[in-house]
VMD Tcl script that draws the C-alpha trace (Angstrom):
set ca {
  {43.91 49.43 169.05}
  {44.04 51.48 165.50}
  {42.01 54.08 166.58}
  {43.76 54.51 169.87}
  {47.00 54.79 168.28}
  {45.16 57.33 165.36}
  {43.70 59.20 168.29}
  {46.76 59.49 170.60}
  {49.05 60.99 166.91}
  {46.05 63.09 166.45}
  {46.32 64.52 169.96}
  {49.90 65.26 169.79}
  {49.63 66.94 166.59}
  {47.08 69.25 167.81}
  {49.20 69.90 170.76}
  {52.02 70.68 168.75}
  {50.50 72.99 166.31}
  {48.74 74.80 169.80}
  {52.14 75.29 171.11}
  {53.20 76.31 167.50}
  {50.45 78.53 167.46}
  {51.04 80.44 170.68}
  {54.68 80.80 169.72}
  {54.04 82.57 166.40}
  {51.19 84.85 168.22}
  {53.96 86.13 170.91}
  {55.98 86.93 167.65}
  {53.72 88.55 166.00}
  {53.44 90.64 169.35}
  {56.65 91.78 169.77}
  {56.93 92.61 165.87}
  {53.91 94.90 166.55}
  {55.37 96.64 169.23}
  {58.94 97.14 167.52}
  {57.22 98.36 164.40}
  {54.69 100.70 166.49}
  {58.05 102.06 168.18}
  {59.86 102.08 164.85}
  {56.67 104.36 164.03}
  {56.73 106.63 166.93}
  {60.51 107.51 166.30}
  {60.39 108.28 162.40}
  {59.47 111.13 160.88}
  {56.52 109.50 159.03}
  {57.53 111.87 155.92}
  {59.82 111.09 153.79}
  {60.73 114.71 152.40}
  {61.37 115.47 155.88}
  {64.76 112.96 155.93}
  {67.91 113.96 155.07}
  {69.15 113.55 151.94}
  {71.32 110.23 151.54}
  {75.24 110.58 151.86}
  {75.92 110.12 148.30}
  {74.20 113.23 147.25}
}
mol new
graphics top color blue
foreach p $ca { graphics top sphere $p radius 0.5 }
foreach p [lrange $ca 0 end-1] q [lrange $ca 1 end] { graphics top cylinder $p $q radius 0.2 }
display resetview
């Protein structure tokens, strides 16, 4: 009955951490393509921005 009860908390750990898992990958997804796009739209060199509004 121990081992059942070990096995069965094992089992919905490892489901949890899957879904966990998953979740964090789609995340990771999306950051890529808003960075990428963040990319794309920049200038990519720095002395190319304008200067600040303070100057």
């Amino acid at each position: 009955m121990h081992l059942d009860a070990a096995l069965d908390e094992m089992t919905r750990t490892l489901l949890s951490q899957e879904v966990q898992l998953r979740q964090q990958a789609d995340t990771i997804r999306r950051l890529e393509t808003l960075v990428k796009g963040l990319a794309e739209t920049g200038t990519g060199d720095p002395g190319k921005e304008p200067p600040p509004p303070h100057y």
